[in-house]
Each structure stands twice: as C-alpha cells, then as structure tokens.
C-alpha distance (Angstrom), angle and dihedral (degrees) to the residues before:
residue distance angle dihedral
X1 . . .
X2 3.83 . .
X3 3.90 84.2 .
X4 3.77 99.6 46.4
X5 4.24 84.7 52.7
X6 4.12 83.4 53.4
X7 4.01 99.3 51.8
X8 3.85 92.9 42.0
X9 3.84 82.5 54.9
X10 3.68 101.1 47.7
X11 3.80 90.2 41.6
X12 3.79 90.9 50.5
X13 4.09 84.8 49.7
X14 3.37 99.1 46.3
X15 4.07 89.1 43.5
X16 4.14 89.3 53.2
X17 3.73 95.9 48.4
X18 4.12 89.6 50.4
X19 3.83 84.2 55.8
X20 3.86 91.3 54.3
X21 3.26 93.5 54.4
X22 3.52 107.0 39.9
X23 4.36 77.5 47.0
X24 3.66 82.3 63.5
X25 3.29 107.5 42.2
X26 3.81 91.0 53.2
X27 4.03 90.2 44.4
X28 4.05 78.6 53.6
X29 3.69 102.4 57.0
X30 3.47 84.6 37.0
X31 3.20 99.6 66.2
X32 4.20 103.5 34.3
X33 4.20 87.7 31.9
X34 3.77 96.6 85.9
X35 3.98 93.3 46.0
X36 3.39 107.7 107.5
X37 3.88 124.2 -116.0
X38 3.54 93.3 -165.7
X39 4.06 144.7 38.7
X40 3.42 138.7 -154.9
X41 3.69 119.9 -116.3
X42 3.70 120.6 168.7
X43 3.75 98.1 -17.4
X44 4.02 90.9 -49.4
X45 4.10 129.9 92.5
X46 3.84 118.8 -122.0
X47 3.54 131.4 -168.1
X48 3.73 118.0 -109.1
X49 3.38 98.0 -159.6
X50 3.76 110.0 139.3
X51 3.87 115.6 -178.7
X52 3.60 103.2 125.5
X53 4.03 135.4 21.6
X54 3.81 88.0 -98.8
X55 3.56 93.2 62.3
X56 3.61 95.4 45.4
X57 3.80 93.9 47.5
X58 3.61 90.7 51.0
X59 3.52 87.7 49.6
X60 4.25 89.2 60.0
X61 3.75 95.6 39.7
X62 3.75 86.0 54.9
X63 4.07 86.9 56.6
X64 3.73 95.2 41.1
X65 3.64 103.4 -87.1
X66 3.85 105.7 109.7
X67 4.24 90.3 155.5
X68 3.81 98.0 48.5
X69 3.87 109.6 158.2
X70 3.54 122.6 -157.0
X71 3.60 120.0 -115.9
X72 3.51 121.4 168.9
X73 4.07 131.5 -8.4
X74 3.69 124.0 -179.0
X75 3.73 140.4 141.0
X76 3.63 130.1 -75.8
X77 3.60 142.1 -169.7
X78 4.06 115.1 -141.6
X79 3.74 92.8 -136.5
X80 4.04 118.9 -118.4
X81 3.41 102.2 -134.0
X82 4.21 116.0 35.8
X83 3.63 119.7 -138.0
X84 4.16 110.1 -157.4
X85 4.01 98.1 -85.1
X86 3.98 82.8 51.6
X87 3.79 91.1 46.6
X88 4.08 91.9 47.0
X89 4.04 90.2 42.6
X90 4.39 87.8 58.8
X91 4.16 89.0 37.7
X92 4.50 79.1 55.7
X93 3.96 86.6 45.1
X94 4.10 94.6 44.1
X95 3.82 88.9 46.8
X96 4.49 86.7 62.7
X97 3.52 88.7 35.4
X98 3.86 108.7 -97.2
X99 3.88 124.1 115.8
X100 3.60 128.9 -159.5
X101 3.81 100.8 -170.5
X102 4.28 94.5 99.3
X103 4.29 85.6 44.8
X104 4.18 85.1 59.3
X105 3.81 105.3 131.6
X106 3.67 96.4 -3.8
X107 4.04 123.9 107.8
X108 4.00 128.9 -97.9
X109 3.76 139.1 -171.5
X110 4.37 105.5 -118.0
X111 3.85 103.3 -151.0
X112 3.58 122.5 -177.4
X113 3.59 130.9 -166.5
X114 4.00 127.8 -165.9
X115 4.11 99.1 -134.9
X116 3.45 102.6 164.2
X117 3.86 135.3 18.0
X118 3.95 80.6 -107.4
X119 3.63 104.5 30.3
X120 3.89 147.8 66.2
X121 3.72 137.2 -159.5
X122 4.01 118.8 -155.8
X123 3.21 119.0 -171.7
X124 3.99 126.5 -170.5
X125 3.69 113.9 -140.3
X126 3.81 127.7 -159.1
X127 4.14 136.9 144.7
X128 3.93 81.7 8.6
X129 3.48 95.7 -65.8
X130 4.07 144.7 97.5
X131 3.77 106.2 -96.4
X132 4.02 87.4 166.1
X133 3.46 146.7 4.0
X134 3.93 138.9 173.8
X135 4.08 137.5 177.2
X136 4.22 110.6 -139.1
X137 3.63 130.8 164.2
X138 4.08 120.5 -92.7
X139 3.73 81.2 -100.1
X140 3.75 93.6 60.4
X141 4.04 90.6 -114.0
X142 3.55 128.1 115.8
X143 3.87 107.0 48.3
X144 3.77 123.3 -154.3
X145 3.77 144.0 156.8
X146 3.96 116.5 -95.6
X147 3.73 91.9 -149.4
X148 3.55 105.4 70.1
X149 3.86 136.9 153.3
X150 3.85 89.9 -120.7
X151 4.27 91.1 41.1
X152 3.79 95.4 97.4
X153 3.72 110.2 81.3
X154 4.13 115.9 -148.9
C-alpha cells in the first residue's frame, strides 16, 4: 500500500513539473513569437538579424547606406515604465514594424551609424537582432524610421 501512495506521488510530481515547463515554454514563444524576423524595405522582406558587423552592414546597404560608419555603441536600458517621448518613439518603431513593448526594462546595444554628411542611423540591438532603428539629423532633430518603403535605393 505504502508503495502504491509513493508512485502516485512521484507520478503526480513528475506530471506538475512537465506542466511548468511546458507553461514556460509557451509563455516563451509567447512572448519573442510575435517579434518579427523580417522587415519590409522597398516592397521586399530582410532579415534583421544583427550578430556581427556583416549583418548589420548588410542591413544598411539594403536601405541605401552602403558606407555607414560607426559612431558610437553603448548599452542601454529599455525603460520600464514609458513617459510620452518613450511612448511616441515605440508608436515610430510599430509604424516599420518593430515593437519595443516585450524589451521594457530589459538591456540593449545603441549603435549609431554616420550615413550621410547630415544624417544618422541608430540602431538598438538585443538577442542578435534589430528591435529598433531610426534616421535623425547630426543634431539629433528630425526623427524618422530607417525602414521605409522608399529606403532601398535602385
């Protein structure tokens, strides 16, 4: 009997701990799922993968900015709670189909590029991928998206 009473507990054990982790696993996907792999430049889809220089440079080229030079790259912490300029900065990232809402609280790379005599491109980094990107004037005015319909050059 005693051993019956054991087995029924293990199995029940062993049963609860595959639900946490299938729980998590779910809550996982979840979560990272709806990022996109992929944006829309010019009418095509390209990767924004971003775990190396060469992936990042392709990246530019692909939006018309084959002599991008890098600036400045430091760390960054998406903040937790979004004061307006945060909440218009994710409604600029939504509208080229990024979303920073899963990165809130968690840390990023900042990269920014010198494209243009004029312009920059900053790019936030994190899980080796583009989770944001923008185009401003050297002076830090003018805000924009970097992926645009009209960013690939012919």
């Amino acid at each position: 009997m005693f051993h019956s009473v054991k087995l029924k507990s293990a199995c029940v054990t062993i049963v609860s701990f595959a639900c946490v982790i299938i729980f998590a696993l779910i809550c996982l996907v979840s979560l990272r799922g709806g990022l996109p792999a992929k944006v829309n430049v010019g009418g095509e889809q390209f990767s924004l993968r971003a775990q190396n220089d060469e992936d990042i440079a392709a990246l530019l080229t692909v939006c018309g900015y084959e002599n991008a030079e890098l600036l400045s790259e430091r760390e960054i912490t998406v903040p937790k709670h979004w004061n307006e300029t945060y909440t218009q900065y994710n409604d600029l990232q939504r509208a080229q189909g990024l979303d920073l809402t899963s990165y809130k609280g968690k840390t990023a790379t900042e990269r920014t590029y010198m494209i243009g005599e004029d312009d920059n491109a900053t790019l936030l980094i994190a899980d080796g991928r583009v989770i944001a990107a923008h185009i401003c004037h050297t002076d830090g005015t003018g805000m924009r998206p970097l992926f645009t319909e009209s960013s690939k050059e012919s």
